[in-house]
C-alpha positions in Angstrom: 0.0 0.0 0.0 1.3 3.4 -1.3 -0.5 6.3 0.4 1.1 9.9 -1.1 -1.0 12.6 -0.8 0.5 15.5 -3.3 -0.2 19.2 -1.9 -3.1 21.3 -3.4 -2.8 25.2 -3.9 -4.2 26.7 -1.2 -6.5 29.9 -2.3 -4.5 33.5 -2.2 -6.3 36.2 -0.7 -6.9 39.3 -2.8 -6.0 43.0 -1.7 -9.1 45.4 -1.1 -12.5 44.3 -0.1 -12.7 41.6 -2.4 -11.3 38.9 0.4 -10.9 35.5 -1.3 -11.9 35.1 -5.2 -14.7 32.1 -6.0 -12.7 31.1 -8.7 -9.1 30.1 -7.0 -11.6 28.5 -4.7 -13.2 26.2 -7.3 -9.1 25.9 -8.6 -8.9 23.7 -6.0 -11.0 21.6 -7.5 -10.0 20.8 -10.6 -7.1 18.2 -11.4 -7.6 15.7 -8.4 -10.6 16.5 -7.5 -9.6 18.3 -4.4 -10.0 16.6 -0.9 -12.5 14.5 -1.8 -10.6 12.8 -4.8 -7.4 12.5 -2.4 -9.7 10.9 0.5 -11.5 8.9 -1.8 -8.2 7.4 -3.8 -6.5 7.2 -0.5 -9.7 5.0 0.9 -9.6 2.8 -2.2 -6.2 2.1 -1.3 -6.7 1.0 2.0 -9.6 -1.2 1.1 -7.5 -2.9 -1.7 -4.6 -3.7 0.7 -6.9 -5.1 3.3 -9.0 -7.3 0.3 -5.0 -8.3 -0.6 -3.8 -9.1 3.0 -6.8 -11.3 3.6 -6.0 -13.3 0.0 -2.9 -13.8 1.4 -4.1 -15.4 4.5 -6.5 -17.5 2.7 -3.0 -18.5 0.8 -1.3 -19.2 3.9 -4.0 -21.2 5.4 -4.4 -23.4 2.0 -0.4 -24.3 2.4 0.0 -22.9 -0.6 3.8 -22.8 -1.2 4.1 -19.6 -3.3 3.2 -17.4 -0.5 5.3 -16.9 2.2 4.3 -16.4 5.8 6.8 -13.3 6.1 5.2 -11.8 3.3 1.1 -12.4 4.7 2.4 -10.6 7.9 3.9 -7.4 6.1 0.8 -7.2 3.9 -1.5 -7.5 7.6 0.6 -4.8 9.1 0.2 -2.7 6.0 -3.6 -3.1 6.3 -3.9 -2.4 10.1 -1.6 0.5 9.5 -3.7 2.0 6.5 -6.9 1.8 8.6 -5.6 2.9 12.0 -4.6 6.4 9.9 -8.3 6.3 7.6 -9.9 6.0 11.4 -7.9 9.0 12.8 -8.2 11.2 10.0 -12.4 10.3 10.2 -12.4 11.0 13.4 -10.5 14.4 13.1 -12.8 15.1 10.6 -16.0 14.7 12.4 -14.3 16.5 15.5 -13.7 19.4 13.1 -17.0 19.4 11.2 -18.7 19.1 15.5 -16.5 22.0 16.3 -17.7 24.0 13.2 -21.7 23.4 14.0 -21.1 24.3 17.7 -19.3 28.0 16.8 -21.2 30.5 17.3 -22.8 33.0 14.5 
């Protein structure tokens, strides 16, 4: 499992009144998809490596001679690892979307 999350421009503001343009908002948007297309390739990710690590086990459990034990566990931690960070970064999302519907207007 390969997880590299490549930085997105971040909007500028403008000088004056104007604050932040609409458009370099929507920027964001456009190659990757923005977040959403980062979260959503990075989930894919983690679902594939857990769908591989439990092949491998399968594997394993079979006796089949062409997949070594060594190479099951890596593939497990790999998994565990993926979805211990997808948990935290759910949960620091939902703690920041709770913190944003609490704030006074």
């Amino acid at each position: 499992m390969d997880l590299k999350l490549t930085p997105v421009s971040m909007p500028t503001a403008i000088g004056g009144s104007s604050g932040l343009r609409p458009s370099s908002v929507a920027g964001t948007q456009g190659a990757g998809g923005g977040f959403s297309g980062v979260l959503k390739n990075a989930l894919s990710s983690v679902s594939a490596s857990q769908v591989e690590s439990g092949r491998l086990q399968r594997e394993v459990q079979m006796e089949n001679p062409k997949v070594s034990l060594e190479e099951t566990m890596v593939a497990i931690q790999k998994a565990q690892i993926g979805f211990q960070a997808t948990l935290h970064v759910r949960n620091r999302m939902v703690q920041a979307y709770t913190d944003i519907m609490n704030m006074q207007v």
